[in-house]
ZADREN-207655 format. One record per atom (N, C-alpha, C): residue number from 1; residue in three letters; x, y, z. Coordinates in nm, 3 decimals, m for minus. Example, Ala and Ser with C-alpha at 12.3 -4.5 7.8 and 13.67 -1.06 7.14 Angstrom:
<sites>
     k     r      east     north        up
     1   ALA     1.319    m0.569     0.780
     1   ALA     1.230    m0.450     0.780
     1   ALA     1.320    m0.330     0.780
     2   SER     1.285    m0.225     0.708
     2   SER     1.367    m0.106     0.714
     2   SER     1.290     0.003     0.787
</sites>
This chain:
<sites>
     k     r      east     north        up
     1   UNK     2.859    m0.608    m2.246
     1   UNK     2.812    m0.678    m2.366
     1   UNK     2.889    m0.623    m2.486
     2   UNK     2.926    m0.748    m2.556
     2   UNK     2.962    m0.697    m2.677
     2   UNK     2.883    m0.726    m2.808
     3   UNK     2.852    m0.649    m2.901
     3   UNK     2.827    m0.650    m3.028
     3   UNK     2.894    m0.662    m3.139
     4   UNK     2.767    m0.745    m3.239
     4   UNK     2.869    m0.807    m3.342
     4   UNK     2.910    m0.672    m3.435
     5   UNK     3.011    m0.675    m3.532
     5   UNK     2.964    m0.568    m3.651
     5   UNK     2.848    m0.566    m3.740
     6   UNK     2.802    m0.700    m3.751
     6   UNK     2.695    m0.672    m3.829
     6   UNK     2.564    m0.573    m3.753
     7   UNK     2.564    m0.610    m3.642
     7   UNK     2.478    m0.542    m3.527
     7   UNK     2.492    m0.374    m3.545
     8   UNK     2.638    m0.325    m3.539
     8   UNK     2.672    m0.197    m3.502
     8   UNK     2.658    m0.154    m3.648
     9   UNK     2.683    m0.196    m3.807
     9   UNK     2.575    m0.194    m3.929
     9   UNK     2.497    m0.167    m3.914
    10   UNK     2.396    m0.253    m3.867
    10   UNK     2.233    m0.278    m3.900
    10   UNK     2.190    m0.128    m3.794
    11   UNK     2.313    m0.101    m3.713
    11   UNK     2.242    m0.004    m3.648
    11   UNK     2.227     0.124    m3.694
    12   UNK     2.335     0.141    m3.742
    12   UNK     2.401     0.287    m3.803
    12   UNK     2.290     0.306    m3.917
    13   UNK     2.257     0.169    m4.054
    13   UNK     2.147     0.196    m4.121
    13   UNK     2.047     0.244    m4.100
    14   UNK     1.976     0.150    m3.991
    14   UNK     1.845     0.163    m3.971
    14   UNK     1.803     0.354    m3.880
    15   UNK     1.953     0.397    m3.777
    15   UNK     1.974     0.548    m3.753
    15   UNK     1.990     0.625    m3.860
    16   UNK     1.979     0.602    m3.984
    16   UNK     2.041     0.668    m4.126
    16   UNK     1.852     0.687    m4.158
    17   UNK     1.775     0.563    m4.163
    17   UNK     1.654     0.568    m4.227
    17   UNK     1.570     0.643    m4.160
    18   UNK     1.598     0.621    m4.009
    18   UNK     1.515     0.678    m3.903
    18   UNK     1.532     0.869    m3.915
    19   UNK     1.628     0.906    m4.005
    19   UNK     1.678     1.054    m3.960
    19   UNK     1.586     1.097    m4.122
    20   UNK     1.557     1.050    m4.205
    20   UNK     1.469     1.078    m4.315
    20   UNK     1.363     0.962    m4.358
    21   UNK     1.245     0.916    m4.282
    21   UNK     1.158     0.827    m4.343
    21   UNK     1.128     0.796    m4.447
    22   UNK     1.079     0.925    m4.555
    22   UNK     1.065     0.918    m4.629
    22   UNK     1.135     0.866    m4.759
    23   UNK     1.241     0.866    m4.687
    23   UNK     1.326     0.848    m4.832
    23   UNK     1.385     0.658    m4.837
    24   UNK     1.406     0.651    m4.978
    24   UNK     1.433     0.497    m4.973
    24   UNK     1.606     0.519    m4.968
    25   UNK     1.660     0.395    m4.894
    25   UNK     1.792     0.414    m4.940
    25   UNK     1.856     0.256    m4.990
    26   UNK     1.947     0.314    m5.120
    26   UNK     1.989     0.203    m5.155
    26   UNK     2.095     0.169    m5.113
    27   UNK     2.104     0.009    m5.105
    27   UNK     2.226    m0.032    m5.023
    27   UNK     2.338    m0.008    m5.090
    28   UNK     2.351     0.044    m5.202
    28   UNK     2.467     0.105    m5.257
    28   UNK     2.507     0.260    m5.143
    29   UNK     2.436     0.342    m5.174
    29   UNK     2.444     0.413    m5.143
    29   UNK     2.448     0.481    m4.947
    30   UNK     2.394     0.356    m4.897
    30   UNK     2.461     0.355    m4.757
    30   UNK     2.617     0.295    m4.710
    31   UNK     2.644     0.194    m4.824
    31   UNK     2.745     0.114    m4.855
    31   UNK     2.883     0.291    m4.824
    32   UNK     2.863     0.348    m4.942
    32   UNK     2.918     0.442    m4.964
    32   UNK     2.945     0.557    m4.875
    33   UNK     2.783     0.559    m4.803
    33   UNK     2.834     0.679    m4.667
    33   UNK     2.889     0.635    m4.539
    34   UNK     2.890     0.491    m4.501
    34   UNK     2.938     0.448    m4.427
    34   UNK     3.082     0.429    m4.442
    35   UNK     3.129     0.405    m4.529
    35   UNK     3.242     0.324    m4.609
    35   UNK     3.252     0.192    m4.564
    36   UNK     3.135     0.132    m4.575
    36   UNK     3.112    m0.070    m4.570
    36   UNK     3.120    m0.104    m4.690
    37   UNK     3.133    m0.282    m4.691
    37   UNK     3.098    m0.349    m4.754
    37   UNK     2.948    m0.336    m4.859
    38   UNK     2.918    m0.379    m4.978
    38   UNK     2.783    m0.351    m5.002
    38   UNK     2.725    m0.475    m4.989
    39   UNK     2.812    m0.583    m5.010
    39   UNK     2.761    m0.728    m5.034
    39   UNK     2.724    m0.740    m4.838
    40   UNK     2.804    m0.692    m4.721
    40   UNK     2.768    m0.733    m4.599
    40   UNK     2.636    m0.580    m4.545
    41   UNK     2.648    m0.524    m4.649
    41   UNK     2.481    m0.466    m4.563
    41   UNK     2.339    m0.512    m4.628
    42   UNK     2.395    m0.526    m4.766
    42   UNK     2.263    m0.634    m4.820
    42   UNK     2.245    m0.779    m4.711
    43   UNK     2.305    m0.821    m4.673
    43   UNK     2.248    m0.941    m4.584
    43   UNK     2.197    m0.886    m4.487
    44   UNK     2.227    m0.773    m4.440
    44   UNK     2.181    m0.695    m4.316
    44   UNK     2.044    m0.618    m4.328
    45   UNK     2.045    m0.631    m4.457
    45   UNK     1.929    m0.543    m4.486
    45   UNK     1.804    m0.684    m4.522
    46   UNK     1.852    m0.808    m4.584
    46   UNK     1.768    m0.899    m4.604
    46   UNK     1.709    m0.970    m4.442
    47   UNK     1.761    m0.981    m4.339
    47   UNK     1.758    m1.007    m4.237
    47   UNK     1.625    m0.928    m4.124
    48   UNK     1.676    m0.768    m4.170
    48   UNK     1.576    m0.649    m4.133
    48   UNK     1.446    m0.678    m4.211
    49   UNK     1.429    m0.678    m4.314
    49   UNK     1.373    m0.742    m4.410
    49   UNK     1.285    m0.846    m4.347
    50   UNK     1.334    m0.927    m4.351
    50   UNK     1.281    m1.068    m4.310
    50   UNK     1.205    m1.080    m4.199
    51   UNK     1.188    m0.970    m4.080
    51   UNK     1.180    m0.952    m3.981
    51   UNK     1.073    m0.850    m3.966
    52   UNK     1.069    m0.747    m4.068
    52   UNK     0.945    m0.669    m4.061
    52   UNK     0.998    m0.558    m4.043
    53   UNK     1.077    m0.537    m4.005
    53   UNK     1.161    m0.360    m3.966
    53   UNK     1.161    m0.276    m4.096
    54   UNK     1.221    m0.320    m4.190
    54   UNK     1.221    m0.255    m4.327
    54   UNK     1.152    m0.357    m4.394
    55   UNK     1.105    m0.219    m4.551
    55   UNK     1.077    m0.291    m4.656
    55   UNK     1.119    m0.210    m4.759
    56   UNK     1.192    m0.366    m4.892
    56   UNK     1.224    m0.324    m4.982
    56   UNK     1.197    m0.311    m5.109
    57   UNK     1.190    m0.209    m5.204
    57   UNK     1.126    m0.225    m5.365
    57   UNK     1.263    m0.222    m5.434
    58   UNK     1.261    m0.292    m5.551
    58   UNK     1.376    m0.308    m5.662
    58   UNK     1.303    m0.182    m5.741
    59   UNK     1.426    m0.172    m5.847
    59   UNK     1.418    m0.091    m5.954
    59   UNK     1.443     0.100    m5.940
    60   UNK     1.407     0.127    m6.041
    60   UNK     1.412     0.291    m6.043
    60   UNK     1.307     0.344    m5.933
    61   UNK     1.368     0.428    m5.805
    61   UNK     1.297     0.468    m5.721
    61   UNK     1.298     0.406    m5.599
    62   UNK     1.356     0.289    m5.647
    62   UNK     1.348     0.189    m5.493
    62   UNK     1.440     0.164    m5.377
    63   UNK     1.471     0.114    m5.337
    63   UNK     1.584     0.089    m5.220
    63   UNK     1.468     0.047    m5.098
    64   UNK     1.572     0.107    m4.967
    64   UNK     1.479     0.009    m4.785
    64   UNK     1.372     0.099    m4.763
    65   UNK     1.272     0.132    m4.710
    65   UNK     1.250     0.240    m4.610
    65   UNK     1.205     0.143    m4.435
    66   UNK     1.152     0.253    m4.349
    66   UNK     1.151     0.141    m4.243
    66   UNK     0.976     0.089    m4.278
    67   UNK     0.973     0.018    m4.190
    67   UNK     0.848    m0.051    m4.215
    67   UNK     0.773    m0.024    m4.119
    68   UNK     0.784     0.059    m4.015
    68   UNK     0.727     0.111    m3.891
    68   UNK     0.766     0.234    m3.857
    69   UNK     0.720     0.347    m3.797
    69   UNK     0.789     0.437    m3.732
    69   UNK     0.858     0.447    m3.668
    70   UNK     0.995     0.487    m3.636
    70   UNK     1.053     0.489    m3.551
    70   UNK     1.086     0.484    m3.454
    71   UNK     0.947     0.548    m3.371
    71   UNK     0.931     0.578    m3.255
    71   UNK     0.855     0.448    m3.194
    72   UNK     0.864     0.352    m3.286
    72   UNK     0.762     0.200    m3.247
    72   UNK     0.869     0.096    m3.291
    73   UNK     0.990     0.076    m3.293
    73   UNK     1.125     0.024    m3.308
    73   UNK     1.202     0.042    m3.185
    74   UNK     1.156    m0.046    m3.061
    74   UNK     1.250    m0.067    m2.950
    74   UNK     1.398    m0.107    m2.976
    75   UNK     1.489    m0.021    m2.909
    75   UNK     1.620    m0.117    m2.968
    75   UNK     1.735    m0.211    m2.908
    76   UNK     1.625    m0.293    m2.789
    76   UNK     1.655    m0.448    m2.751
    76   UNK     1.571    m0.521    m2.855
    77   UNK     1.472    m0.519    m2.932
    77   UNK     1.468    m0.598    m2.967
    77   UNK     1.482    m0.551    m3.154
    78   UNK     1.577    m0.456    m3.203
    78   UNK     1.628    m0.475    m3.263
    78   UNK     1.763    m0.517    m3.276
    79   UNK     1.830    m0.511    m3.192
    79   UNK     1.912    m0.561    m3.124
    79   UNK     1.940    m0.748    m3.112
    80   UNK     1.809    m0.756    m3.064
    80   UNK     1.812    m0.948    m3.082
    80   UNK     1.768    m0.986    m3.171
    81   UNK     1.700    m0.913    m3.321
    81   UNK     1.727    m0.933    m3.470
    81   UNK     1.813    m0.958    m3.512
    82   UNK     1.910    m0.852    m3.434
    82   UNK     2.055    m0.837    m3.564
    82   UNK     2.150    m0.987    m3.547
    83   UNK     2.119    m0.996    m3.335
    83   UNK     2.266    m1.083    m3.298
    83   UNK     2.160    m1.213    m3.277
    84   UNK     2.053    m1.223    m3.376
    84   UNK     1.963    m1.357    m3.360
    84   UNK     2.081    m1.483    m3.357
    85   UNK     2.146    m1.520    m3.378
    85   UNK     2.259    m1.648    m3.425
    85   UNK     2.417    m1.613    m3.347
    86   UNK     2.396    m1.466    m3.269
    86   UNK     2.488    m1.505    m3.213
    86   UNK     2.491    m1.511    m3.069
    87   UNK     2.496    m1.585    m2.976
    87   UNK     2.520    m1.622    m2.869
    87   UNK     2.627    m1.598    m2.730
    88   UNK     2.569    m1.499    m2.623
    88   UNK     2.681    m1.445    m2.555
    88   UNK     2.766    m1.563    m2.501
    89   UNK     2.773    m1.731    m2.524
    89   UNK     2.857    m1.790    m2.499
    89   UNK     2.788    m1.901    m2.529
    90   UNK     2.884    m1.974    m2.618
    90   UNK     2.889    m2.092    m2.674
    90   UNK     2.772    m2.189    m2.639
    91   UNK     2.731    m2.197    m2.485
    91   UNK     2.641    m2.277    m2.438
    91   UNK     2.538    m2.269    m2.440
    92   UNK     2.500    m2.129    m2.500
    92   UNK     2.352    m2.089    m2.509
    92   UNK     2.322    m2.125    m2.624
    93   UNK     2.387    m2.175    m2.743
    93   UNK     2.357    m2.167    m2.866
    93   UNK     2.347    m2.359    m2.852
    94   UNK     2.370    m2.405    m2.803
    94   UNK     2.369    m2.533    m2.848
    94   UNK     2.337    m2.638    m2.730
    95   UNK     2.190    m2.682    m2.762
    95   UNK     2.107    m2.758    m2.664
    95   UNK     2.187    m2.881    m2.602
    96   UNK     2.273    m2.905    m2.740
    96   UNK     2.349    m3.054    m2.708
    96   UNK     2.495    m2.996    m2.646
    97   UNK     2.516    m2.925    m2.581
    97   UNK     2.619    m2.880    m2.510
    97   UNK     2.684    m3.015    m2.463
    98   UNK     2.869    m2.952    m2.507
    98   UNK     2.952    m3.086    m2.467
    98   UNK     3.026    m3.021    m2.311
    99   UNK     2.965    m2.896    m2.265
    99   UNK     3.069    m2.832    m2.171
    99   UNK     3.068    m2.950    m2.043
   100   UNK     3.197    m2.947    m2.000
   100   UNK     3.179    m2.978    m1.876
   100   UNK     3.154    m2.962    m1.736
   101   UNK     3.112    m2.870    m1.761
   101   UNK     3.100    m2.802    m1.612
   101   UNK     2.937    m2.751    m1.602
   102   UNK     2.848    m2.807    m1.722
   102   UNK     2.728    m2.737    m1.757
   102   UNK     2.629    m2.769    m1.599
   103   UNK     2.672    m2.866    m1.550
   103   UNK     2.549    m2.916    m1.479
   103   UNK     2.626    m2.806    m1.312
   104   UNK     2.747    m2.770    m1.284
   104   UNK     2.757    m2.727    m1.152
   104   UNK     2.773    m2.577    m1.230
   105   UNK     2.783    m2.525    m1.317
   105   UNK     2.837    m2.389    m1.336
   105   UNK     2.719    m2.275    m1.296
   106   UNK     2.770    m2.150    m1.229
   106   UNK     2.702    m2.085    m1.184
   106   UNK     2.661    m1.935    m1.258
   107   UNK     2.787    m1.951    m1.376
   107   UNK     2.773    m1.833    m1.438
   107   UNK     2.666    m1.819    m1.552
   108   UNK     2.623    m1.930    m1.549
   108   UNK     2.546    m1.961    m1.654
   108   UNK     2.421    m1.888    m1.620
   109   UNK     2.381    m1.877    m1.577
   109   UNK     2.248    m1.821    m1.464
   109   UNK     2.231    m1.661    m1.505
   110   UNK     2.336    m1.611    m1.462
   110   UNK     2.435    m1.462    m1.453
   110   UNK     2.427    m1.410    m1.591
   111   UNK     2.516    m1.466    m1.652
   111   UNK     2.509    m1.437    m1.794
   111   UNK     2.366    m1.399    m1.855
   112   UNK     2.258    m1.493    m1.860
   112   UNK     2.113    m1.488    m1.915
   112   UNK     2.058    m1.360    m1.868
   113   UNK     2.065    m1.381    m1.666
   113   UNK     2.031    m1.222    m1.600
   113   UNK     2.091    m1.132    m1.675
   114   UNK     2.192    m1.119    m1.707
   114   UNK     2.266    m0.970    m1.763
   114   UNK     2.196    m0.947    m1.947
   115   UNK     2.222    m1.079    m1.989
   115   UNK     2.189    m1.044    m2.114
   115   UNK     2.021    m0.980    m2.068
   116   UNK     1.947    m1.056    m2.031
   116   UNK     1.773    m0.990    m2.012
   116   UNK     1.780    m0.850    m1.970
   117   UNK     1.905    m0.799    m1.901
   117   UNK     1.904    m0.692    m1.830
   117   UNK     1.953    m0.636    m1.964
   118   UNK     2.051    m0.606    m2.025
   118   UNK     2.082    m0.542    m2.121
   118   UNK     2.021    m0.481    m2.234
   119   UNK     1.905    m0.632    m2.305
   119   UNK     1.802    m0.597    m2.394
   119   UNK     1.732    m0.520    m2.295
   120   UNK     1.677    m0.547    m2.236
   120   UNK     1.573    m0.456    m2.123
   120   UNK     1.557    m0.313    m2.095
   121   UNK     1.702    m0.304    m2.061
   121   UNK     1.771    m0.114    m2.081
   121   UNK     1.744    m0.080    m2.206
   122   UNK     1.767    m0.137    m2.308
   122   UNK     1.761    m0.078    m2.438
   122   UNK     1.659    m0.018    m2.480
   123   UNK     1.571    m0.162    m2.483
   123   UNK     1.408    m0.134    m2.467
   123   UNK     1.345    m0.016    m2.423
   124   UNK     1.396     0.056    m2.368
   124   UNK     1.347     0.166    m2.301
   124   UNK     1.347     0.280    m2.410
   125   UNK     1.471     0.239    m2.491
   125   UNK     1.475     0.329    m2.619
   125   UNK     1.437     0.320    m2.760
   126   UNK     1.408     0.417    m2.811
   126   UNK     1.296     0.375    m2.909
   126   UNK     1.456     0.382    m3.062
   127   UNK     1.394     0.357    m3.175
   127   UNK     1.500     0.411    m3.295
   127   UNK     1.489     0.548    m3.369
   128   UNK     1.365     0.613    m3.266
   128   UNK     1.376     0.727    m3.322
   128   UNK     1.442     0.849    m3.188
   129   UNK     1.471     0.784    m3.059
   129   UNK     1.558     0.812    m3.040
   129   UNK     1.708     0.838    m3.021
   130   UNK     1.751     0.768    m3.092
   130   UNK     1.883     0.752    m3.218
   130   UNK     1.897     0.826    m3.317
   131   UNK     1.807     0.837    m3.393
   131   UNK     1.861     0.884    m3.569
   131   UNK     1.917     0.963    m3.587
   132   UNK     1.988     0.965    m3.701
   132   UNK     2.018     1.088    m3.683
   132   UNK     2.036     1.196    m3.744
   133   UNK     2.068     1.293    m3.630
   133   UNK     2.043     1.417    m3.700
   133   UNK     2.068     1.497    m3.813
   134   UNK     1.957     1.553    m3.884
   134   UNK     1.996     1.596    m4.051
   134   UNK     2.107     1.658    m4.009
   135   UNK     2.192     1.799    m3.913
   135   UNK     2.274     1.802    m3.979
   135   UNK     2.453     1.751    m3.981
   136   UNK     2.402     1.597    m3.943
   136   UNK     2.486     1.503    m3.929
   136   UNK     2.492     1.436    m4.052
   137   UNK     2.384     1.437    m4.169
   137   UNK     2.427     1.405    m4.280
   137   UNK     2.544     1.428    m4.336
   138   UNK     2.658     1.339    m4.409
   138   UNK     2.771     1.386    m4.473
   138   UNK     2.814     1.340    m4.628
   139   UNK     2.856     1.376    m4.693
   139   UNK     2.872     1.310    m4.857
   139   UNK     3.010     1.284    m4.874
   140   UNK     3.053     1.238    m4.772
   140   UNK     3.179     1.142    m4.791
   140   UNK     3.287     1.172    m4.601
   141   UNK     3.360     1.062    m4.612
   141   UNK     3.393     1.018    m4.460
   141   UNK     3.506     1.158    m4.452
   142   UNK     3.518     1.261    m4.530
   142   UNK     3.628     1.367    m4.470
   142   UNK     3.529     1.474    m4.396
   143   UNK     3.383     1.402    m4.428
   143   UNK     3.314     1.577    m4.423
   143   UNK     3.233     1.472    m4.232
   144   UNK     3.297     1.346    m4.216
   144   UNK     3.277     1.342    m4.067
   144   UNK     3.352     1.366    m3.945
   145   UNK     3.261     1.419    m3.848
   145   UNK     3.345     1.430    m3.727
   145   UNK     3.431     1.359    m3.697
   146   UNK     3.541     1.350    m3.615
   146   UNK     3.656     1.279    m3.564
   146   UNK     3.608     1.169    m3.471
   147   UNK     3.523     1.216    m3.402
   147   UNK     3.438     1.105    m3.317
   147   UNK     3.384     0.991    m3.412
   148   UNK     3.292     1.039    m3.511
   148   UNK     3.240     0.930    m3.577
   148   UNK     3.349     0.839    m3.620
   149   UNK     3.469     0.862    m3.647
   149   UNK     3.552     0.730    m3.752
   149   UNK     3.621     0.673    m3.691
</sites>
């Protein structure tokens, strides 16, 4: 299976929130420790949002926090939040399918098994077994491991 970037985002955030609850973070400021986009984690964050995972306050003091504990954030099905719209192949996304081969094809079957199997494994893991670790915090991408970049 592959994942979108917005997915492997939404993940790294929500492992960022999970490693300090308490604290709010602004999408500026994850923007910055990641070295992303700020305009593509705000959609990522309105999405999480939208969904119940996080919640957000404007103004002085505010930014995401999660909206559940961590340890109650399976991550198949944060996972089919993130890649809600995207589709492991074309045919799953569209009822009015023009494929031709839709009515004898066998992979079609296969594919669904694997995807169910995939969220399924995940599921097993929670987002607070992810987060991560305080002293994996860093204040800019020289002070990360070689692995991480």
């Amino acid at each position: 299976m592959r994942l979108t970037a917005f997915t492997d985002y939404g993940l790294r955030m929500l492992m960022r929130m999970a490693s300090a609850p308490d604290q709010a973070f602004s999408t500026a400021d994850l923007a910055d420790e990641f070295a992303l986009s700020r305009n593509h984690l705000s959609k990522i964050m309105q999405r999480l949002a939208r969904a119940g995972i996080i919640e957000t306050r404007r103004g002085g003091g505010g930014g995401a926090t999660l909206a559940r504990p961590a340890d109650q954030l399976r991550l198949g099905s944060l996972i089919d939040i993130l890649e809600e719209d995207q589709p492991i192949v074309a045919c799953f996304a569209d009822k009015n399918s023009t494929c031709t081969i839709e009515a004898q094809c066998r992979l079609r079957a296969r594919l669904r098994a694997a995807d169910r199997a995939f969220i399924a494994d995940l599921d097993r893991s929670t987002l607070a077994d992810i987060a991560l670790p305080v002293a994996l915090r860093v204040e800019s991408r020289a002070d990360l491991p070689k692995w991480c970049l």
